[in-house]
C-alpha positions as CSV (number, residue, x, y, z in Angstrom):
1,X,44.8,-206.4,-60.1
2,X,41.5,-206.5,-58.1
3,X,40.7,-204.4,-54.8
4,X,38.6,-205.6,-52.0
5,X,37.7,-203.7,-48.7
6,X,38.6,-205.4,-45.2
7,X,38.2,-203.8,-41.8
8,X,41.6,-204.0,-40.2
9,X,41.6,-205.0,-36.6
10,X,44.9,-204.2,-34.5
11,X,45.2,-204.3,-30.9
12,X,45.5,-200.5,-31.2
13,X,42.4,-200.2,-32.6
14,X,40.3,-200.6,-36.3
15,X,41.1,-199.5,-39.5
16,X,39.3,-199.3,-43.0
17,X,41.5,-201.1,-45.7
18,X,41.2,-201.2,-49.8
19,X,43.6,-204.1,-50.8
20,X,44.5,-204.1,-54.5
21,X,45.9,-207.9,-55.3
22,X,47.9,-209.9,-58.0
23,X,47.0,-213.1,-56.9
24,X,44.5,-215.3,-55.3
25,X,45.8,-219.1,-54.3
26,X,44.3,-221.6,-53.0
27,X,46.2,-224.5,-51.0
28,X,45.1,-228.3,-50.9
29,X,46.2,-231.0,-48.4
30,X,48.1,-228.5,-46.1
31,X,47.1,-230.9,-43.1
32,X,50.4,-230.6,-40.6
33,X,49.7,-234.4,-39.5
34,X,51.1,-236.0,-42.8
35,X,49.7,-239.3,-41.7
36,X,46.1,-237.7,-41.1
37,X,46.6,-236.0,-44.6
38,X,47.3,-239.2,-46.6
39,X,44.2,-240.9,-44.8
40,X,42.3,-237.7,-46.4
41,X,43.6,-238.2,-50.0
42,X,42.4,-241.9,-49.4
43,X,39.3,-241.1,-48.1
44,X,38.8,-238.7,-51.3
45,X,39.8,-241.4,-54.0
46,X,37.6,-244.0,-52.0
47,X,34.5,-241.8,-51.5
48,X,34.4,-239.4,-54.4
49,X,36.9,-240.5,-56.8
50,X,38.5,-237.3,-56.4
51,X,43.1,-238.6,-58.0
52,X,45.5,-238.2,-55.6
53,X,47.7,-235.3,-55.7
54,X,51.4,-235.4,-57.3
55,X,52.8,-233.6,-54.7
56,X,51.4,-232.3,-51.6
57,X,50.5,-229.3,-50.2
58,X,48.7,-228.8,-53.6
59,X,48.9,-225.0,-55.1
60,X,46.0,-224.0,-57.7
61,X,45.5,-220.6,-59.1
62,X,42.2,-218.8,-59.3
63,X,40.8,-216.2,-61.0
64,X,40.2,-213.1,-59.1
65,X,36.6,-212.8,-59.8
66,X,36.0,-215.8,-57.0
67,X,36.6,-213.7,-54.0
68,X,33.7,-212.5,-52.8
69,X,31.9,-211.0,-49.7
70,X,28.3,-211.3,-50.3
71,X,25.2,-213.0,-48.6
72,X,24.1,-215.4,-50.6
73,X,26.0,-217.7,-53.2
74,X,25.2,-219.4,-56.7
75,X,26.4,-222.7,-57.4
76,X,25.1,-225.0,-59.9
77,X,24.9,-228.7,-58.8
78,X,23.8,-229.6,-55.2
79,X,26.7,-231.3,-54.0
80,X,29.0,-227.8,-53.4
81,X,30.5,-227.8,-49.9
82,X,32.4,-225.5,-48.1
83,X,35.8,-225.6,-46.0
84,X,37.0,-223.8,-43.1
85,X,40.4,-222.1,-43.6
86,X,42.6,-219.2,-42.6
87,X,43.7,-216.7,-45.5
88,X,46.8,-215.4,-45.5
89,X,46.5,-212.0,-46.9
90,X,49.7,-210.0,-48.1
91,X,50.0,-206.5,-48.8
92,X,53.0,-204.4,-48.6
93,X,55.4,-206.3,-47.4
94,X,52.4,-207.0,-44.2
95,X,50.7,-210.2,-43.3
96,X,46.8,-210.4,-42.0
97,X,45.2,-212.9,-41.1
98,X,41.7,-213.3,-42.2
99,X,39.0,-216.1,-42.4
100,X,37.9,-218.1,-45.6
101,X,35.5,-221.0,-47.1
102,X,37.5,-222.9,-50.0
103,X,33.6,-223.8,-51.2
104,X,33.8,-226.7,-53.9
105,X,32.6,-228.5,-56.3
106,X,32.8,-232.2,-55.2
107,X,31.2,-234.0,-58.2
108,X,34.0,-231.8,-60.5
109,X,36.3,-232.8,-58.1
110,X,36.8,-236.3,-59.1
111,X,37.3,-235.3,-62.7
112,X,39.6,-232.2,-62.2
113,X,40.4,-230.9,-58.7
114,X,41.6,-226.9,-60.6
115,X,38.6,-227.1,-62.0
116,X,36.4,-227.8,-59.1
117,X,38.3,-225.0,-57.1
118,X,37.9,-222.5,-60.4
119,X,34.0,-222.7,-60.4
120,X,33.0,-221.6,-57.1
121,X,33.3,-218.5,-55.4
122,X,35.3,-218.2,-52.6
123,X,34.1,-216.1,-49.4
124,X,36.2,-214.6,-47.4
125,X,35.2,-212.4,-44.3
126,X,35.1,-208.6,-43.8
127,X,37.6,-208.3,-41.2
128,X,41.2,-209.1,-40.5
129,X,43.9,-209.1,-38.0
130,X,47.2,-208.5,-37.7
131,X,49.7,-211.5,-38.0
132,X,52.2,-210.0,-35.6
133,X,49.3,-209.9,-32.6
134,X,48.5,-213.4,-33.5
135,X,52.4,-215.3,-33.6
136,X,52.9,-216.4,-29.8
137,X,49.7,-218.0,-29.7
138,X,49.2,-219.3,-33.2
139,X,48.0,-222.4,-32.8
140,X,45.4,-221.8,-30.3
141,X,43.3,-220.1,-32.6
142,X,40.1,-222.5,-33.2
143,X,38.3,-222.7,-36.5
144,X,35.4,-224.1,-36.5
145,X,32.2,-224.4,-39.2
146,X,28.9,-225.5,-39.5
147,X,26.4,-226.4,-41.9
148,X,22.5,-226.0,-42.3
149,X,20.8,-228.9,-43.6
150,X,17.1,-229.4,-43.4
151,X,16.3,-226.7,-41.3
152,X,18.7,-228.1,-38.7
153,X,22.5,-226.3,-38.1
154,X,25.3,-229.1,-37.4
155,X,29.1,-229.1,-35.9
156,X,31.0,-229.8,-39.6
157,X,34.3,-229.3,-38.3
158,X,36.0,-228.1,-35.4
159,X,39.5,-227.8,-35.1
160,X,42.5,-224.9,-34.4
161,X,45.4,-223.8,-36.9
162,X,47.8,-226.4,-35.5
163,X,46.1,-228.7,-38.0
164,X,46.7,-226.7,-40.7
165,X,50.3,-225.9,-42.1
166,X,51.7,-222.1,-40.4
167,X,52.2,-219.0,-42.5
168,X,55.8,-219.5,-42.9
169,X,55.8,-223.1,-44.3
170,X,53.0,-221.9,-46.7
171,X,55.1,-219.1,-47.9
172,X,58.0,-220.7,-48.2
173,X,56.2,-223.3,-50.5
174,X,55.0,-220.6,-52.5
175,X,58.5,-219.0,-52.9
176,X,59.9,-222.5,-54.4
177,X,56.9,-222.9,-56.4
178,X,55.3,-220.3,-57.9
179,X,58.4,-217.2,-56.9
180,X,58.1,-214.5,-55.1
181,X,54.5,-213.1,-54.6
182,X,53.3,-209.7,-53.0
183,X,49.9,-208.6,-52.9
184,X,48.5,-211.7,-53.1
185,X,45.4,-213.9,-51.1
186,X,46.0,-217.1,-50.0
187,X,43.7,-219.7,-48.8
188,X,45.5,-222.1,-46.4
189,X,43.6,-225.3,-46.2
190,X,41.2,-226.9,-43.7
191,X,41.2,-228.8,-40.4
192,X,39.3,-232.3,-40.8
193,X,35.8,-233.1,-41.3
194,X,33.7,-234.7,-38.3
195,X,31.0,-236.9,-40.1
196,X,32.6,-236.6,-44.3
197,X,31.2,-234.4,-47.2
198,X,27.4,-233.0,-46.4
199,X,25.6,-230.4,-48.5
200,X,23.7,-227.7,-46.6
201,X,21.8,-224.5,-47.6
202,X,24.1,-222.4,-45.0
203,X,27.7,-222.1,-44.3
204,X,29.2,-220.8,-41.2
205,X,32.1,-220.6,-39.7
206,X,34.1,-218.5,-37.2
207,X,37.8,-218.3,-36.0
208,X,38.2,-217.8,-32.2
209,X,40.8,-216.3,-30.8
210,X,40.5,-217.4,-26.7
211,X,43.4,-215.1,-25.9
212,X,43.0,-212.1,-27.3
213,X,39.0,-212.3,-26.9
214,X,37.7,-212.0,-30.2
215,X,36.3,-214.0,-32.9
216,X,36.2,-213.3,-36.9
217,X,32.9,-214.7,-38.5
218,X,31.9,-215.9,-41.9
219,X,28.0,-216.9,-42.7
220,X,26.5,-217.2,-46.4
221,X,23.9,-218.7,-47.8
222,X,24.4,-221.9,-50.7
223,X,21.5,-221.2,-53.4
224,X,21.5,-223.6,-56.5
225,X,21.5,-222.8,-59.7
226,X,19.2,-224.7,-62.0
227,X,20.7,-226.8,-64.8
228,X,18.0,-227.0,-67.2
229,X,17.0,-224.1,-69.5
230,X,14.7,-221.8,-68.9
């Protein structure tokens, strides 16, 4: 068991919270559009070699030393990427909602996809909200990301969660799957890329809620790790 701090925020107002959890899952191919979701296995196979799935949403298990918070990241390779996604986070029988890069290795991909997800860190933001302000207007929610290459900040995707699989079909996944969970983080998947893979020095990304008026934010920095000896 691992605790992380969050700011809680509730229509009522903000909270501090220290979240001990069990588990920290990540989920692969939760696209909603099945058809859009095979053309995205394909698109993997064809342009990184990465095998297709057995069965699909995927589930992988991480370790819970990948969860982190901080600034600025080390990866080793150059072609690690980020991915926009909503985190379900549960914690006493409660669901929050918070916002999460599922940052990869995409060269490790094509020769194990639990490995690529088990050697990066995963960020996650500082705040969350609370699934029961969120439910009537779910899938208006935008999430949408950005990368910095060369100096220059692009549009890498730009979507809302009705791309993604909801909370309930995600859970109920997990409770055939894996059994019941509790106190556990789970990263939900991500809405489609505009252009394919790129590989920035800067992630951002940000989920927007229009109706309630506020946005959660995530920003971190990619550094890479040299591979030769020193």
């Amino acid at each position: 068991m691992k605790t992380i701090n969050f700011k809680l925020q509730r229509m009522s107002g903000e909270e501090d919270l220290a979240l001990s959890y069990d588990e920290l899952l990540v989920i692969g191919y939760a696209g909603r559009n099945m058809e859009k979701t095979m053309e995205h296995i394909k698109e993997l196979e064809e342009q990184l070699g990465v095998p297709a799935p057995k069965k699909i949403p995927t589930i992988f298990e991480c370790s819970h030393e990948l969860l982190t918070q901080e600034k600025d990241i080390k990866f080793v390779g150059s072609k690690t990427s980020g991915e926009v996604e909503y985190v379900i986070v549960l914690y006493n029988d409660n669901i929050y909602i918070g916002l999460g890069s599922d940052h990869t290795d995409r060269e490790l991909e094509s020769v194990s996809v639990p490995k690529a997800k088990q050697v990066c860190p995963k960020p996650i933001s500082k705040e969350l909200w609370d699934y029961n302000d969120l439910k009537d207007h779910w899938d208006r929610i935008k999430l949408i990301s950005y990368q910095t290459i060369n100096g220059v900040e692009e549009v890498y995707q730009d979507g809302t969660l009705a791309d993604i699989l909801p909370v309930e079909k995600i859970l109920e996944e997990l409770k055939e799957r894996v059994g019941d969970i509790k106190n556990s983080i789970i990263y939900s998947g991500t809405v489609p890329l505009l252009k394919g893979f790129a590989y920035g020095d800067n992630f951002r990304c940000m989920m927007v809620d229009e109706v309630l008026n506020r946005t959660i934010a995530l920003d971190y920095n990619v550094q890479v790790i040299s591979e030769e000896e020193r």
